[in-house]
C-alpha positions as CSV (number, residue, x, y, z in Angstrom):
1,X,0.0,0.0,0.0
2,X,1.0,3.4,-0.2
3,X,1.9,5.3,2.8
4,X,-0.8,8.3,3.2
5,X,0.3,10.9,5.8
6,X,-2.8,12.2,7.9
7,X,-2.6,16.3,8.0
8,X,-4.8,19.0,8.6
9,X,-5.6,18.2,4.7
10,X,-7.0,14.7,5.4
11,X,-7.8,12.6,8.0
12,X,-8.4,8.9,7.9
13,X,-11.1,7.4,9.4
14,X,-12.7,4.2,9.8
15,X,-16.9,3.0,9.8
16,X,-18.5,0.1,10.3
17,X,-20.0,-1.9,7.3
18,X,-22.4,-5.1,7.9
19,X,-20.3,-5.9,11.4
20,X,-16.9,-5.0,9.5
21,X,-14.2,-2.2,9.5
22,X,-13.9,-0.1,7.0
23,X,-11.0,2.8,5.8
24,X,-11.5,5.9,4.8
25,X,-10.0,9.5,3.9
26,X,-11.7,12.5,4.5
27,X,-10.4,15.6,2.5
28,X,-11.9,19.0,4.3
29,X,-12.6,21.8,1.9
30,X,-10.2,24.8,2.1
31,X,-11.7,27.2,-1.0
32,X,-15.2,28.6,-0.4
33,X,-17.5,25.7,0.6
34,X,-20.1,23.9,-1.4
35,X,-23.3,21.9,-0.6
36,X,-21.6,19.0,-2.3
37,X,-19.9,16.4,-1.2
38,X,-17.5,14.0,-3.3
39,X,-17.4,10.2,-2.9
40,X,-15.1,7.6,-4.4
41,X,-15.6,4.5,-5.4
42,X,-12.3,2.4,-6.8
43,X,-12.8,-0.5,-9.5
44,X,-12.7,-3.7,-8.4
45,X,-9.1,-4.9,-8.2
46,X,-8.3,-1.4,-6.6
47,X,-8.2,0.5,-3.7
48,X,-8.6,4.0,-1.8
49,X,-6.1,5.9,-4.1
50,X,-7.8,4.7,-7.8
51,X,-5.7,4.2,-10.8
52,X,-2.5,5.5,-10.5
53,X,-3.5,7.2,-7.2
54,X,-6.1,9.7,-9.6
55,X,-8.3,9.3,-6.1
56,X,-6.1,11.2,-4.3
57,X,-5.1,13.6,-6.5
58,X,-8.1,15.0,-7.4
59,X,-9.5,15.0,-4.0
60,X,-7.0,17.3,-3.2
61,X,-7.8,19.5,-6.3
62,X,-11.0,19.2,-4.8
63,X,-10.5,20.4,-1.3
64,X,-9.0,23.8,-3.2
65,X,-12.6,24.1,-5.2
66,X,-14.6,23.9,-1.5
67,X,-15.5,20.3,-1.6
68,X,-15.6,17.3,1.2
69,X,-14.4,14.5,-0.2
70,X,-14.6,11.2,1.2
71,X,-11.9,7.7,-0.2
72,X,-12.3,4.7,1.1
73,X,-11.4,0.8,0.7
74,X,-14.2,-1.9,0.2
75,X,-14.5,-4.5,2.7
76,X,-12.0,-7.4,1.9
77,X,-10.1,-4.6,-0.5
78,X,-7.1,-2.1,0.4
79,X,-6.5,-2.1,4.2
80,X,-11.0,-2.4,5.2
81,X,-11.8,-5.6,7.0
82,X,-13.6,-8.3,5.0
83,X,-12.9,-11.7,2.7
84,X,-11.6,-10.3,-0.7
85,X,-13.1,-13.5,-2.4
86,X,-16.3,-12.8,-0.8
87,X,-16.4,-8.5,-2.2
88,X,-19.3,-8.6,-5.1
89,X,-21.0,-5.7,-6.7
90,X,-23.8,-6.0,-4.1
91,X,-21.4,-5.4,-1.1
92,X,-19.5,-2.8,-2.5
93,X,-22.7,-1.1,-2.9
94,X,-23.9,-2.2,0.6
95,X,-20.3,-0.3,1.4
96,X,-21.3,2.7,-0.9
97,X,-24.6,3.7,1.0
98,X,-23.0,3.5,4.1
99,X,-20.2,5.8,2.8
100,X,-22.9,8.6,1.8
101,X,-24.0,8.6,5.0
102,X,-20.6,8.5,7.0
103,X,-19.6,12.0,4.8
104,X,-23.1,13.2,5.5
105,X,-22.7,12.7,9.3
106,X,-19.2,14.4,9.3
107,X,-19.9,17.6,7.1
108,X,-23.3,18.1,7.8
109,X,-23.6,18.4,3.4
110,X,-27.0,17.2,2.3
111,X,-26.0,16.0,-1.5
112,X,-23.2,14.1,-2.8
113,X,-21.6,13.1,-5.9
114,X,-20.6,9.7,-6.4
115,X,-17.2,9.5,-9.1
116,X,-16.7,5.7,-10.1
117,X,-13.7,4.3,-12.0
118,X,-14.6,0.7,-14.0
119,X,-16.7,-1.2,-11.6
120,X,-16.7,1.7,-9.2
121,X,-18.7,3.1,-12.0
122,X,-21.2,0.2,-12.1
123,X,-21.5,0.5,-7.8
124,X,-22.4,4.3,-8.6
125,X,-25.3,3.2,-10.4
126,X,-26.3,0.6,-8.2
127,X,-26.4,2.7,-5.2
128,X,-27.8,5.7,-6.9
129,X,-31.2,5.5,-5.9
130,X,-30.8,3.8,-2.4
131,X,-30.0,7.6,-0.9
132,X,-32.2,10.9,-1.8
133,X,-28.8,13.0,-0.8
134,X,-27.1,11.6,-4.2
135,X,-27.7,14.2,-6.9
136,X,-24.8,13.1,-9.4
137,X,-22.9,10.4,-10.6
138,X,-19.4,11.1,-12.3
139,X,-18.4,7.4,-14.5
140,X,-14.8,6.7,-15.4
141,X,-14.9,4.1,-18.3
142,X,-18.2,2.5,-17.2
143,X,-19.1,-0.5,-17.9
144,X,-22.4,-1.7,-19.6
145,X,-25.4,-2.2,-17.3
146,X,-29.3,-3.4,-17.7
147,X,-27.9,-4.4,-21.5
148,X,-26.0,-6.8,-23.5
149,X,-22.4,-6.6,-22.8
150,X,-21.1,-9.2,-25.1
151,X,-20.5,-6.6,-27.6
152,X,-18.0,-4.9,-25.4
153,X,-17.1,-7.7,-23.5
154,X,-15.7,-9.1,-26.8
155,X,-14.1,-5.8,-28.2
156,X,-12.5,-5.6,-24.3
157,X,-10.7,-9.4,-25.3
158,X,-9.7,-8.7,-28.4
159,X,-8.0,-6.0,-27.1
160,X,-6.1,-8.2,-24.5
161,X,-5.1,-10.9,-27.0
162,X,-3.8,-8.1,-29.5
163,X,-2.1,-6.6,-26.7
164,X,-0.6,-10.0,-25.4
165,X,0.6,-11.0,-29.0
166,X,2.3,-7.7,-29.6
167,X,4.4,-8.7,-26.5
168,X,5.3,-12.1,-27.5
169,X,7.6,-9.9,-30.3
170,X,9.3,-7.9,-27.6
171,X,12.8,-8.5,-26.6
172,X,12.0,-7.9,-22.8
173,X,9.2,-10.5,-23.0
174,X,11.4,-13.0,-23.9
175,X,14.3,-11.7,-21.4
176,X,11.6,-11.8,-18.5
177,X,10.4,-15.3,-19.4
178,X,14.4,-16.2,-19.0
179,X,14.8,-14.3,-15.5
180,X,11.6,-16.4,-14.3
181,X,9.9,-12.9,-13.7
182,X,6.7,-13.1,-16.2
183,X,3.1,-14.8,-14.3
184,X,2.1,-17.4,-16.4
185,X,-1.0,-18.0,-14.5
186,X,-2.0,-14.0,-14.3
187,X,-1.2,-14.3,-18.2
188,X,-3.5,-17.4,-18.7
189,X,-6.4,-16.1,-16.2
190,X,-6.9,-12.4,-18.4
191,X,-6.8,-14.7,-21.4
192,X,-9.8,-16.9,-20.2
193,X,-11.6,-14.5,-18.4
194,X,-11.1,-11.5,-20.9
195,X,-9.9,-9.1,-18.3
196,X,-12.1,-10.0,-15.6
197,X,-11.5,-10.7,-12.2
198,X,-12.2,-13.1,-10.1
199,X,-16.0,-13.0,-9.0
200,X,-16.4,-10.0,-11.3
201,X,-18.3,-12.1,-13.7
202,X,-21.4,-11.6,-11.5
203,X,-22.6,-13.3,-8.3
204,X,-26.3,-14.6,-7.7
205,X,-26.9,-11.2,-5.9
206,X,-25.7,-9.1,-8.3
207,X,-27.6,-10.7,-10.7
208,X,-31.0,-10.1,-8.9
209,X,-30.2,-6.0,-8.7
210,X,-32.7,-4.0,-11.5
211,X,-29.9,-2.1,-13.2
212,X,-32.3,-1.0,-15.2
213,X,-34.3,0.8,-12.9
214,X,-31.4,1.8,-11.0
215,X,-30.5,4.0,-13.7
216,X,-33.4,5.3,-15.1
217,X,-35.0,5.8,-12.0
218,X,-32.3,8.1,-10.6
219,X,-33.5,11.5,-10.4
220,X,-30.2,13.0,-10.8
221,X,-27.3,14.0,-13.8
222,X,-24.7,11.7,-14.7
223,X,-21.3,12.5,-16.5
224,X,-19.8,9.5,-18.8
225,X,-15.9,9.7,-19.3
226,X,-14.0,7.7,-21.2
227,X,-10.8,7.3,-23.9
228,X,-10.9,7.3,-27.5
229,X,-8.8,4.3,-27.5
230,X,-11.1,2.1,-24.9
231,X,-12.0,-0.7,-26.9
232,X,-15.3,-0.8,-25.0
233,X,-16.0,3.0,-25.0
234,X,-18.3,2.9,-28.4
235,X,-21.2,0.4,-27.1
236,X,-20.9,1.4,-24.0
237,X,-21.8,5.0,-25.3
238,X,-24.4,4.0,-27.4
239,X,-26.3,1.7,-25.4
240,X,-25.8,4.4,-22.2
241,X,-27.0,7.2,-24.7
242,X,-30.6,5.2,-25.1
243,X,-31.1,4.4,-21.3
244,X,-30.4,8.3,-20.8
245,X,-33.1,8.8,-23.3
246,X,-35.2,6.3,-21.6
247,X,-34.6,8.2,-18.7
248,X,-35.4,11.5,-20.1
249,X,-32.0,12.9,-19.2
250,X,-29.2,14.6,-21.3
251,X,-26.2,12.2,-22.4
252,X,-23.5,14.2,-20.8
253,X,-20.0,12.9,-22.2
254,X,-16.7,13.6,-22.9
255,X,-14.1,11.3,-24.9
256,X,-10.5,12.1,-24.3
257,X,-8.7,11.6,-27.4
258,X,-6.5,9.0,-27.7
259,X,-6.6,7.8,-23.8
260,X,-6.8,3.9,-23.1
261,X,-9.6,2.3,-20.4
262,X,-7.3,3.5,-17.5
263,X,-6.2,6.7,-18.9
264,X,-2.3,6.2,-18.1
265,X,-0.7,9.3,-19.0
266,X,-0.2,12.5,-17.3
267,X,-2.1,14.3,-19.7
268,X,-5.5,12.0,-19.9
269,X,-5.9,11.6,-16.3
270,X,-5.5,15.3,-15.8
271,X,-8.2,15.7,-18.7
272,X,-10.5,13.5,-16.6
273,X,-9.9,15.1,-13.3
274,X,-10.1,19.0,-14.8
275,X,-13.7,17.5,-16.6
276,X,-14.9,15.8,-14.0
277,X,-14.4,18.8,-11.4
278,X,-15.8,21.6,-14.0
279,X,-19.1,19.2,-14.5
280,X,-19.2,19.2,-10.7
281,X,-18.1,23.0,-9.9
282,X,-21.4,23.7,-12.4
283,X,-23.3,21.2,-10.1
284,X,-22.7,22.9,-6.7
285,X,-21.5,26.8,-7.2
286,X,-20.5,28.1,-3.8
287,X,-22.6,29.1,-1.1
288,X,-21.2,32.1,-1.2
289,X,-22.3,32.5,-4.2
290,X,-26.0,32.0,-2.6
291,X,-26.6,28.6,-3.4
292,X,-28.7,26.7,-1.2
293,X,-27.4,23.7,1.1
């Protein structure tokens, strides 16, 4: 893990989650305050800081706009209590809603923004509706829900097997395979499973939750980010344009050119975090700029 040093800019924290312990970070505001508050979900093989610690960078980019923001670790993920073969969607969203109300209880803010990365994204959705107080939802390369992902799910392989056989030309492959260093079995397992992980394929109680309703029931505005080089990004954007429809809300997007599903450059994630906090700064002006709480 990476070392996080508690100052007057963030405090950790920890609440309790079905019986279990839980981490978090709580980022104060220091700009003008807003009625918002910020909440972080990390995709499912992650942790409190997001991809390439983007969490924590933009919470702190956050805290100079006059937001709360609130990072935490899933139960059986990061350094939170809990079985990590036993974390499904459902209990990450279970862990969600009890999030909302731990930075509600702190700050005394009345709505919140959820900002999802991959599966974090799908968790955002899933706990949308279970808390009036959540107003907006901020994807990061969100997957498909209440649709057919095979579309996606296939384009998301092909990248993987493209990406793998490009290696198997590289003189450091090879050179890695001699020093004993590459992971066969990591290799085979995003082979078979496409770039799952384990249990992300779905379990039973994921598989009862109406992500339909979910999302078209959510009163609120979402934001969709994602890079032009996602292999998934173009059914994902189609299929999420018609449930917005359904929904009788706007499609907000933005594509950053070029940018891959995790955004791994200086410049993309930046992109991201500036869009995602302009979106948001438009959601919850200051109060001193009379906005209500």
């Amino acid at each position: 893990m990476i070392a996080e040093q508690q100052t007057a800019m963030q405090q950790h924290l920890f609440f309790d989650s079905h019986g279990q312990r839980v981490l978090a970070v709580l980022h104060p505001p220091t700009g003008s305050s807003r009625p918002g508050a910020l909440v972080f979900l990390h995709g499912w093989a992650g942790y409190r800081i997001g991809p390439h610690q983007m969490f924590t960078k933009i919470a702190r980019m956050a805290s100079e706009m006059g937001f709360w923001s609130l990072r935490f670790d899933f139960r059986g993920r990061g350094d939170s209590q809990g079985d990590a073969a036993a974390t499904t969607l459902s209990t990450m969203i279970e862990d969600a809603r009890r999030a909302v109300e731990v930075v509600c209880e702190e700050t005394g803010v009345e709505r919140v923004a959820l900002i999802g990365d991959c599966s974090g994204s799908e968790v955002a959705i899933g706990a949308a509706t279970l808390d009036p107080r959540i107003d907006s939802l901020v994807l990061w390369s969100a997957p498909i829900v209440a649709g057919d992902r095979a579309q996606a799910d296939a384009a998301k392989r092909r990248s993987i097997y493209s990406s793998y056989l490009s290696k198997l030309f590289r003189r450091e492959t090879w050179a890695k395979l001699a020093g004993g260093r590459l992971q066969p079995r990591m290799i085979l397992r995003a082979l078979t499973r496409g770039g799952k992980g384990a249990g992300e394929e779905g379990a039973a109680s994921d598989r009862e939750i109406d992500w339909y309703d979910r999302f078209v029931s959510f009163p609120g505005e979402v934001l969709f980010i994602y890079g032009s080089n996602d292999p998934t990004t173009e059914s994902a954007l189609e299929h999420y344009g018609e449930l917005s429809r359904q929904a009788g809300r706007q499609l907000n997007r933005h594509v950053v050119e070029g940018a891959n599903h995790a955004f791994y450059s200086l410049g993309w994630e930046r992109e991201v975090m500036e869009v995602s906090l302009d979106w948001l700064a438009e959601r919850y002006p200051p109060l001193s700029e009379g906005a209500d709480g």
